[in-house]
Structures are given as structure tokens and as C-alpha cells.
C-alpha positions in Angstrom: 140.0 43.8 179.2 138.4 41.7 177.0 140.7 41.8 174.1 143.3 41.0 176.7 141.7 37.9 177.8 140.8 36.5 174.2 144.5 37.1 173.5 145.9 35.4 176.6 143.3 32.2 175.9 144.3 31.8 171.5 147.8 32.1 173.4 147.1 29.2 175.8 144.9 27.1 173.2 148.4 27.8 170.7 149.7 25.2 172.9 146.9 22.9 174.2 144.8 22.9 171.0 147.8 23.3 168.3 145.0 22.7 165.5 141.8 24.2 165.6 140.3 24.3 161.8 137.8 26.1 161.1 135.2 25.8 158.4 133.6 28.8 157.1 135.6 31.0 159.3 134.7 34.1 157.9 130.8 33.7 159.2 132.7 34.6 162.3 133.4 38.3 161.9 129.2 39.1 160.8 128.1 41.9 162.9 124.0 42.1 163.8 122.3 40.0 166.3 123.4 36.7 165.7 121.8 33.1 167.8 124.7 30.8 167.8 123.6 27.4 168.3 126.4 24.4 169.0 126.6 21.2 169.9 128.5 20.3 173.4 130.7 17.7 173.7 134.0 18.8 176.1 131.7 21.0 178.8 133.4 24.4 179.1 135.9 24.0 176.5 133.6 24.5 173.9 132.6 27.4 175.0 136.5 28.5 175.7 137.0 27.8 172.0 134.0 29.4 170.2 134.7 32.8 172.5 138.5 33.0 171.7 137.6 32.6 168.0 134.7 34.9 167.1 136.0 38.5 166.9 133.2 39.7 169.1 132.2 39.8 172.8 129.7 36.3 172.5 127.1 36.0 175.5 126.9 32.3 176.8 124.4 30.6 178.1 125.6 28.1 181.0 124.6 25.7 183.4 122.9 28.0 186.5 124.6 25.8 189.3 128.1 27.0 189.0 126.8 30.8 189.2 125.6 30.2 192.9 129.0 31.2 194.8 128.9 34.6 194.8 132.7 35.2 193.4 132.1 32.4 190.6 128.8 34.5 189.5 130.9 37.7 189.2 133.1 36.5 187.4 130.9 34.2 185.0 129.1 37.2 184.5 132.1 39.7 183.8 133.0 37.6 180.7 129.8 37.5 179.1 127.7 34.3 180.7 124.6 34.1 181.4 123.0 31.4 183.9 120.0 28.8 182.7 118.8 26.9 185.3 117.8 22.7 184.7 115.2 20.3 186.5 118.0 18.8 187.8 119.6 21.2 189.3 117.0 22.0 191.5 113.3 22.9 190.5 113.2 26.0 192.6 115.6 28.1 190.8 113.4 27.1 187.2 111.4 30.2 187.7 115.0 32.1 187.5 115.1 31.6 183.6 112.6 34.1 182.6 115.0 36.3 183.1 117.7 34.4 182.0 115.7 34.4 178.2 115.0 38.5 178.9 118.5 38.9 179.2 119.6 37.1 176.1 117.1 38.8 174.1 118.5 42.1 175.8 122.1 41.3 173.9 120.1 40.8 170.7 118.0 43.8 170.3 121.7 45.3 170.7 122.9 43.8 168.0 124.9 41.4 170.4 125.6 37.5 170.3 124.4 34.5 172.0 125.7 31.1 172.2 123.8 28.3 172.9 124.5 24.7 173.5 121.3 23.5 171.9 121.7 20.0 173.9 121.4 21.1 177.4 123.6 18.9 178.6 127.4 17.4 178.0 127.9 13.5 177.8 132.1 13.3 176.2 130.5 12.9 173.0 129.8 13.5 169.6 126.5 11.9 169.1 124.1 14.6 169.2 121.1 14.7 172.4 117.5 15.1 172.2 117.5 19.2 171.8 116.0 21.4 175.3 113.7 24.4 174.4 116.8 27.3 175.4 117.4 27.8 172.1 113.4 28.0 170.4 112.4 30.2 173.5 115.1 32.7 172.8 114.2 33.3 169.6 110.6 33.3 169.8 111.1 36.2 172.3 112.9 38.1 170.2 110.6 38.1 167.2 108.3 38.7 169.8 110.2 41.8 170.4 110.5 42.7 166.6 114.0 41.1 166.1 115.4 38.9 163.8 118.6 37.4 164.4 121.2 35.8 162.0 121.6 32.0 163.2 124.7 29.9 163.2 124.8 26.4 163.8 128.1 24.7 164.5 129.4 21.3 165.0 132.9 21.2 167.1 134.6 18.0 167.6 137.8 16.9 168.9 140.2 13.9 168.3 140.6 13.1 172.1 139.1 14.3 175.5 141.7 13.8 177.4 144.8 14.5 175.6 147.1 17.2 175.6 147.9 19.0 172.5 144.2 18.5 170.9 142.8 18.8 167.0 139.6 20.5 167.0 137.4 20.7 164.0 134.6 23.9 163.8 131.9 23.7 161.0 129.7 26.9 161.2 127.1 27.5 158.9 124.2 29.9 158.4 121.1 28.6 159.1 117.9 29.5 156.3 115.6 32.4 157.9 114.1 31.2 160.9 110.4 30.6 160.3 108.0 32.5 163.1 107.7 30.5 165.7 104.1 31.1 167.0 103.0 27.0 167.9 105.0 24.3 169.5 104.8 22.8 165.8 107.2 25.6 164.9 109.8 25.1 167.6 109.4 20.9 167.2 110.2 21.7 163.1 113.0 24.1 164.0 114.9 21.9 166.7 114.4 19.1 163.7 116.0 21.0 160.7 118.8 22.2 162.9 119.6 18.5 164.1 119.9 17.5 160.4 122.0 20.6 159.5 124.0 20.2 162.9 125.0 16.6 162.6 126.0 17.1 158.6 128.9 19.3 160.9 130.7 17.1 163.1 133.4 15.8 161.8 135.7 14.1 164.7 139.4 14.3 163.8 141.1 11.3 162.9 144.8 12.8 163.7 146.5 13.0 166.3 149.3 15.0 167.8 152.7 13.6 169.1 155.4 15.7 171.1 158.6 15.1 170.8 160.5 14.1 173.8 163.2 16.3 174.3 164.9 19.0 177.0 161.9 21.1 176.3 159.8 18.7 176.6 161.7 17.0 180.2 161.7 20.0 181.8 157.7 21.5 181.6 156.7 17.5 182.3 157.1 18.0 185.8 155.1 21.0 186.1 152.4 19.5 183.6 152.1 16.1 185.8 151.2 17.9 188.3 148.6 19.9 188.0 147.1 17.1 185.6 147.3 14.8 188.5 145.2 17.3 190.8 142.7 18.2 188.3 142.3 14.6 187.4 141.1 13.5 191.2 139.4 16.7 191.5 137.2 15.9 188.4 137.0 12.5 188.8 133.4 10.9 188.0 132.8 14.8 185.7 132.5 15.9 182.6 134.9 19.0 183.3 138.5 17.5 183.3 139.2 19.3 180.0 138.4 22.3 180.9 139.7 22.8 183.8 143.0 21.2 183.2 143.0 24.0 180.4 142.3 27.1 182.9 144.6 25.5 185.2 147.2 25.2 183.3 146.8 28.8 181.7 146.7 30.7 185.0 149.6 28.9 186.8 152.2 28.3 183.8 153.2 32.0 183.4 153.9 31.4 187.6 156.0 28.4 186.8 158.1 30.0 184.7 158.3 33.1 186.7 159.2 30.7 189.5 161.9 29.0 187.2 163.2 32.1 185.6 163.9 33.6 189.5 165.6 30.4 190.2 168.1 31.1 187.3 168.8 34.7 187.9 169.5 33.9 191.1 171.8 31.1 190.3 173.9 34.2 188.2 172.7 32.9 185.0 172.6 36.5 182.9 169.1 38.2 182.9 169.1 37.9 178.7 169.7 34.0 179.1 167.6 33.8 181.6 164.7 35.5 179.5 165.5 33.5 176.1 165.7 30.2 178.2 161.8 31.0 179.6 160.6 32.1 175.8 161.9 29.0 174.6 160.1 26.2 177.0 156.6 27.0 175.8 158.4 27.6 172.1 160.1 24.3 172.3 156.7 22.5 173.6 154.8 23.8 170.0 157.4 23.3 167.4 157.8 19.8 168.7 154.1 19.3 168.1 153.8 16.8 165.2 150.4 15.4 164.0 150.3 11.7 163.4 
């Protein structure tokens, strides 16, 4: 199931992210425990991103709030995330991330991967936040619990935060052995050498990419304004527009075009033309892509 979904997301991001680059890609494949620790700059997306691209099932660490509807926790929690609860969320549910930090260092000791967004919090940018304690608490419990994970750090930056048909650039890097983290000196001097490192990372793309308008391009617009207008008033004033005009977009295109390609067959058009005709609109969209 799992494999299915990363497939059916690099499909998507083919379209909406037509250039993600990343350095150092083959840190990805490692196997071994492995604390993954990113900046955040385009809320969920970045975690949409990193997941599609590392070869393994990653464990994310996200904001507790959006687990509280009983469906939305399911699900969160089907695909690998884990909830860490914030002051501002609401003090009472703080005492909820001891076992937040057990379960992380649950997918460790298995040899499993965690990702972290070292900031706590997304602003839309690339300048990096003060750093929260997620990421030092993790791994002082697991050397607490006699293990050692690799560490990545990663800057991701993109040319635009609202724009369709994004360039994304990934840096990942190993980070030196961690030193044992036994005083808050430790974790202060940790947070501080992974800033430096970190920030050396992002690199915010200059380019840009232009479609070119043309059938293809005439006939998905209306479909495309649409759900961009709702997800626009429905994330108005929030951080999330990006990523949820992304998981819109991915979960009702393959309806549009079912929608459309009924609407043809039922016009008489033969079922051959009618299936090239649907390959082609999504097709047309990416070879029309040009950077600028």
C-alpha cells in the first residue's frame, strides 16, 4: 500500500514540482536508524516531498492539532506520522509528548526513520527559526536506550509558494557523530552546529517554470481554477495553501478525467481515442513545462 501511495504522489509532484534536485541523493537509500532533521518552509509539502523521495517508509513528526478528528488521526497515523503537541496548541495535551518521543525512539531501535522539522513551526520561509527541543530529546532517548542513529540534515527550498509547476532544491548531508547528550550544554551545542550546517543547505531556486499556453493547457485550466479558487478561501490567513492545493488536486484530477473521458465515450468518440485523448492532458501539461 505504501509503495502505491509513494508512486501515485512522485506521479502527482511529476506535474506540480516538475524539478525537484537533489543533492547528495544517494544518502537517501542508507538503511539503519536514521534522525532526519529539515528545515520547514511550505508546511506539509515538505514533508510530501522528503517521503516520496526516500526509498523507505520515514516516520514524521507533525503538529498534534490536526490528529484530534478521529478519521484525520487514522489516517495520519496509517502513513507513518506521528503527533507532537505545542504550547500553543493547548498546554493540556503537552503531557501527550512523552509518548510521542517513546514512539519515535520505538521506529529507531528498529532500524526505522524519523523526520523532524527541527524548527517547530512554518512561517513561508527560508530564514531558519530559533530550533524547539523535538529533535535533541529524541536522540538523547535513544542513546539512552543504547542507540545510535545516523543523522541527516537537509535544507529544502523552493522558487515560489504559491505557484504551480514548482523547482525545489534538497541538500542532505550527514551530520558528524552526535556527541552524548547528557547536559543541556550538549543539546544547546548540537541545535548550534546543526543551524550552521543547515543554513550552508538552502539554496532557494532562482528559476522558474513557464507553461505553454496551448489546447492542453485550455482545457485542464478550468478544472485547475477551480479547485485553486476553493483551496485558496479555505486557506486563507494559513500556512497550508500549498499543500493542500497539492492533495487536492492529486485526489480529484484522476476524477476529472474520468468525468471527461465518460463524457467522450458517450459522445461516440472511439474508446482508443478517448483513452489517448485522457493520457495526453496531463502529458501535454509536463512537456509544455519550460524553466525560465
Amino acid at each position: 500500500m505504501l509503495v502505491i501511495l509513494k508512486l501515485f504522489v512522485r506521479l502527482g509532484l511529476w506535474i506540480f514540482a516538475p524539478q525537484v534536485h537533489i543533492r547528495n541523493k544517494s544518502l537517501l537509500a542508507k538503511q539503519g536508524p536514521l534522525l532526519v532533521v529539515a528545515n520547514h518552509p511550505d508546511s506539509f509539502l515538505d514533508a510530501v516531498i522528503l517521503g516520496a523521495y526516500y526509498p523507505r517508509k520515514m516516520h514524521f513528526l507533525a503538529r498534534g492539532d490536526v490528529f484530534r478528528k478521529p478519521i484525520f488521526g487514522f489516517l495520519l497515523r496509517s502513513i507513518g506520522m506521528i503527533p507532537i503537541h505545542r504550547a500553543r496548541e493547548g498546554r493540556e495535551h503537552l503531557h501527550l509528548n512523552a509518548g510521542t518521543f517513546d514512539a519515535s525512539v520505538d521506529v529507531l531501535a528498529k532500524g526505522g526513520g524519523i523526520l523532524i522539522f527541527i524548527e517547530g513551526i512554518c512561517l513561508l520561509t527560508h530564514e531558519l527559526q530559533p530550533y524547539k527541543k523535538g529533535a535533541t530529546r529524541i536522540l538523547e532517548a535513544a542513546q539512552l536506550r543504547g542507540v545510535q542513529p545516523m543523522i541527516h540534515v537537509i535544507g529544502i527550498a523552493y522558487n515560489d509558494f504559491k505557484a504551480f509547476g514548482k523547482v525545489v532544491e534538497i541538500h542532505v548531508e550527514e551530520f558528524e557523530q552526535a556527541p552524548a547528550l547528557e547536559h543541556a550544554k550538549h543539546r544547546l551545542d548540537f541545535n548550534a552546529a546543526v543551524f550552521e550546517q543547515m543554513k550552508r543547505l538552502i539554496h532557494v531556486p532562482t528559476k522558474r517554470i513557464r507553461i505553454k499556453k496551448s489546447l492542453f493547457y485550455y482545457l485542464n485550466l478550468p478544472f485547475y481554477r477551480l479547485v485553486q479558487g476553493v483551496v485558496d478561501q479555505k486557506t486563507k490567513d494559513t500556512v497550508f495553501y500549498d499543500s493542500v492545493l497539492f492533495a487536492a488536486l492529486l485526489f480529484t484530477y484522476p476524477l476529472y478525467l474520468l468525468i471527461l473521458g465518460t463524457g467522450l465515450w458517450l459522445a461516440g468518440l472511439p474508446i482508443w481515442y478517448v483513452a489517448f485523448f485522457i493520457l495526453m492532458l496531463p502529458l501535454g501539461i509536463k512537456i509544455q513545462m519550460k524553466s525560465t
